[in-house]
N, C-alpha and C positions, 0 to 999 in steps of 0.2 A: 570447611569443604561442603558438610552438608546445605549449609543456608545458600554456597553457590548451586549446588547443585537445583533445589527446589525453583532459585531465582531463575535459572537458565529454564527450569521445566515452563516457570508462569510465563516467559519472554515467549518461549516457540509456540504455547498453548496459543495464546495473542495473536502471533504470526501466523498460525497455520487454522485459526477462525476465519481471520483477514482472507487469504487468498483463497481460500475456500470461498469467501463472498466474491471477490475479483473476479475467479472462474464465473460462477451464476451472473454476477452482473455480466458479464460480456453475454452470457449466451440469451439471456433476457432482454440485453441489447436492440435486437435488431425484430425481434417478433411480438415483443409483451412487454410494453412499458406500464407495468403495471404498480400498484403498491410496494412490493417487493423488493421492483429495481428501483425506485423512489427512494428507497429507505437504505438500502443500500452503496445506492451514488450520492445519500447523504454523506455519509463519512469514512467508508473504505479505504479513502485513498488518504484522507487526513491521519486516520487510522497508522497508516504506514509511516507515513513521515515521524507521527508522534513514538510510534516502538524506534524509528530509527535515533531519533534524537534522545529515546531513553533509554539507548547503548551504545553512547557517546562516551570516549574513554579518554583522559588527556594524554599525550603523548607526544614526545618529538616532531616536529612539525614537517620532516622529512620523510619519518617513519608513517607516521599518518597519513601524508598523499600519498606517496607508494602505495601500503595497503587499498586506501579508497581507488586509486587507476590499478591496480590488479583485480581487485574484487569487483568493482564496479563498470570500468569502463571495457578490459578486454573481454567480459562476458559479453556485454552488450556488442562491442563490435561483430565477435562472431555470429551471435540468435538476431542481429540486425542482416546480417545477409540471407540468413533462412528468412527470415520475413520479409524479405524486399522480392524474393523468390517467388512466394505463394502471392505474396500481393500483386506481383508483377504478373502472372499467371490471371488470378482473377481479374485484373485490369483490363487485362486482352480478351477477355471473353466478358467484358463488359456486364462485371457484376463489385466494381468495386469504381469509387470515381476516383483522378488524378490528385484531389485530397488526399484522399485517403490512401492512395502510394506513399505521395509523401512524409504525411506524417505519421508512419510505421505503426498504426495501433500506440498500443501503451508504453511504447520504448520511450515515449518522453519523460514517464518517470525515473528512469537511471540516471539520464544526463542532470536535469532539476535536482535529483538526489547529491550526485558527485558535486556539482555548483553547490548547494545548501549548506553540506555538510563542511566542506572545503571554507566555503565565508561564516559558517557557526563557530568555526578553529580561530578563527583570525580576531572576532568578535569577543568570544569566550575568555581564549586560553591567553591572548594577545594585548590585545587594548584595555579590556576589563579585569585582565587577571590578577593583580592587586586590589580591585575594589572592596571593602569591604561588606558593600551589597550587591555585589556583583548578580545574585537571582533575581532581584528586585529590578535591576538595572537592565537585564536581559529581558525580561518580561516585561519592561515600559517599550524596548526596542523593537517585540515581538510584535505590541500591539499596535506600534506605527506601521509595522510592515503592512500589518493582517487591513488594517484602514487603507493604507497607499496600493495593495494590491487589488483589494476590493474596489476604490475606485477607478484606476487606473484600468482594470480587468472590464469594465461598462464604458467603455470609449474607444477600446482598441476591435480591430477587426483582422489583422492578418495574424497568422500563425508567430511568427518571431516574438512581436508586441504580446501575444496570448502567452505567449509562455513564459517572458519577464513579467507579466502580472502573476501568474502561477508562482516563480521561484518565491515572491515576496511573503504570500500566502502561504507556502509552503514551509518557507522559514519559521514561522510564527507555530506552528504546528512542531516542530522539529524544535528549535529553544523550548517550548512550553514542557515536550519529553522530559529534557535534558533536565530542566530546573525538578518537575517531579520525582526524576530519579534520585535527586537530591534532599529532596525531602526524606525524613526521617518515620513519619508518620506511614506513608503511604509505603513506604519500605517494610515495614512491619505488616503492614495490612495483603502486601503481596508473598513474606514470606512464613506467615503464621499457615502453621498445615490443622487445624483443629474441624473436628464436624460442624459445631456451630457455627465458625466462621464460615465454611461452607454453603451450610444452611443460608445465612443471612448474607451469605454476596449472591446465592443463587438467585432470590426473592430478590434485592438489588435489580440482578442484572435481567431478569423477566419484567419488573418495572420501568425499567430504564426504557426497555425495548419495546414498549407497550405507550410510553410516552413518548419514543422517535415516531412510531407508527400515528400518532396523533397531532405528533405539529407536522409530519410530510403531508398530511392532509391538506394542509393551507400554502402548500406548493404548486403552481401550476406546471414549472417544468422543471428536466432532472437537474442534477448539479454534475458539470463534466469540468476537472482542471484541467485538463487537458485543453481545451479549446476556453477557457478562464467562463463559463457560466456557471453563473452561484445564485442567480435567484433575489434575492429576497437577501440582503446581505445579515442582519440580521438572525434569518431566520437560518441561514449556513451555518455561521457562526456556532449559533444555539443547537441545531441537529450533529452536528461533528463532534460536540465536545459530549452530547447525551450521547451519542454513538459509542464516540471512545469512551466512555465512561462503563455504557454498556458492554463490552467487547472485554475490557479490562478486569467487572466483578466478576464475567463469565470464564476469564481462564483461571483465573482466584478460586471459582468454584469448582470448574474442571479440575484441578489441583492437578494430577497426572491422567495424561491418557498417549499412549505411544502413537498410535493415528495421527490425531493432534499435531504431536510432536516432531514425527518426521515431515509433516507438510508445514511444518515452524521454520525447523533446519531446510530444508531443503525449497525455502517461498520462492527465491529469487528464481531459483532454474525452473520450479513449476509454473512462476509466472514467464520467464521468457520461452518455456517450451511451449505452453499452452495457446498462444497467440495463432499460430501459422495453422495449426490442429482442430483449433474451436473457428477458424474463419474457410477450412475446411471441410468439415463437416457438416458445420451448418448450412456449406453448400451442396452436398450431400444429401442430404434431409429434406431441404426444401424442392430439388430437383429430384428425386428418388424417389421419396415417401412423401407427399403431397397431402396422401391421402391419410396420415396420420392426425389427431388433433393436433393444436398449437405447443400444450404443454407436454405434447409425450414427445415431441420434436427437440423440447427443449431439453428437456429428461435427458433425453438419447445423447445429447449433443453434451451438454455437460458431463455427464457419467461417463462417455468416452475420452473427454479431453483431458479428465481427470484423472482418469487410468491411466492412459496410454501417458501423460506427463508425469504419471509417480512412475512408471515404467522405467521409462529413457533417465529418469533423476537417479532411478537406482542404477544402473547401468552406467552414467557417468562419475556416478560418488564411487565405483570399483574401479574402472580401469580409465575415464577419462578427467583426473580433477585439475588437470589445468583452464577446464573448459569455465572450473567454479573460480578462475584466479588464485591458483594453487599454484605459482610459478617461483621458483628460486632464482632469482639471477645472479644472484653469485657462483651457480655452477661451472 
């Protein structure tokens, strides 16, 4: 019980790093593309995939969709209509273009996620599941994806095609989780609670992140999955996995912190609440306070989107948790 418990603390430490950066890269989005959101839309979002794929559980194959279309997709339907709201709103006052209605902000990662995980089951548990190298096997399949998406992803231009170049990429990220969850080594290395170890994942993970800062240097422009731009495929490649690398010794080192924690548990609804709030405000800010600098704008905007989305997550984790895909149907 205790080594679940600690495992569960390093998972949401991970998660609630991650969308703590989600939030800041949006709101660095649209006024400061600066080093920051560079380093950031290097791996954020690979980031996510990899935690999702490294709590990846085999299961009935029944029971497993289920869960993923409760958890995954009826949340999204409903914070998909709050966003078609405010987008719809900003569209009409002509501060958002007919792209950008369309493709709902970051709602593309739920669907890509449900898709992923859904074909990881089939892959995994399915066709491979008697292999006796079945890691090894998954991880050659991984690296076809991450090659077929990447070039596939430099050819395509409409939003559909962008986003089956995405799913492929995304897969590779997701299996690569799953396999290190499976390792023995790195299991140990996540659930050893000692100071020294501490110690030397902190220095780790201050290194790590001092070397993504140095190869985004040699990017000219961001990496967005969403719309499949990565740059320098290579150089993707290489910033994502020092990302999550980074992100990974840093909750090792964070060992426990409840902040943290709650924004681990609670990523999914601070990322779907935060959307409609942070595309608000920031309109807010820019027509309001003008007269503010660039980064106190962003400050503002961030720091409120972040409140105001732990807010409402607290507030649904009491009285609304069907909204988290908390639904029984056998009632």
């Amino acid at each position: 019980m205790e080594q679940s418990i600690k495992r569960l603390n390093f998972i949401d430490i991970a998660k609630g790093i991650g969308i703590i950066l989600v939030v800041l890269g949006h709101c660095l989005a649209y006024e400061c593309h600066n080093k920051l959101f560079m380093m950031i839309y290097s791996f954020h979002m690979p980031l996510f995939f990899f935690l999702s794929g490294f709590l990846f559980k085999s299961k009935d194959y029944a029971a497993y969709l289920s869960g993923k279309v409760k958890t995954l997709l009826f949340p999204m339907i409903f914070f998909q209509a709050l966003n078609v709201i405010s987008y719809g709103i900003l569209f009409i006052l002509g501060l958002e273009t007919f792209h950008d209605t369309i493709a709902f902000g970051g709602f593309w990662f739920l669907g890509t996620l449900l898709y992923v995980s859904c074909l990881y089951y089939m892959i995994s548990e399915k066709i491979f599941s008697n292999s006796k190298r079945r890691g090894i096997i998954i991880l050659t399949n991984a690296l076809i994806a991450m090659v077929f998406g990447l070039i596939y992803a430099k050819n395509v231009s409409d939003q559909p095609n962008q986003l089956i170049a995405t799913s492929f990429v995304a897969f590779s990220f997701y299996a690569l989780g799953h396999v290190c969850n499976t390792n023995q080594s790195l299991q140990n290395l996540a659930l050893r609670d000692s100071k020294l170890m501490r110690v030397f994942a902190t220095i780790g993970s201050i290194a790590l992140f001092v070397l993504l800062a140095y190869l985004t240097s040699f990017t000219s422009r961001n990496v967005d999955m969403n719309t499949s731009r990565y740059g320098n495929s290579l150089f993707f490649i290489l910033n994502a996995l020092v990302g999550i690398s980074a992100a990974f010794l840093a909750s090792v080192a964070i060992s426990k912190n409840r902040i943290l924690e709650f924004f681990g548990k609670n990523s999914l609804m601070i990322f779907l609440l935060h959307i409609p709030l942070w595309k608000t405000f920031d309109f807010i800010m820019k027509n309001h306070f003008s007269m503010l600098s660039v980064s106190c704008r962003i400050f503002c905007v961030f720091l409120t989107s972040i409140t105001i989305s732990t807010i409402l997550a607290i507030i649904i984790n009491r009285h609304f948790t069907w909204l988290k895909g908390q639904i029984n149907f056998n009632k």
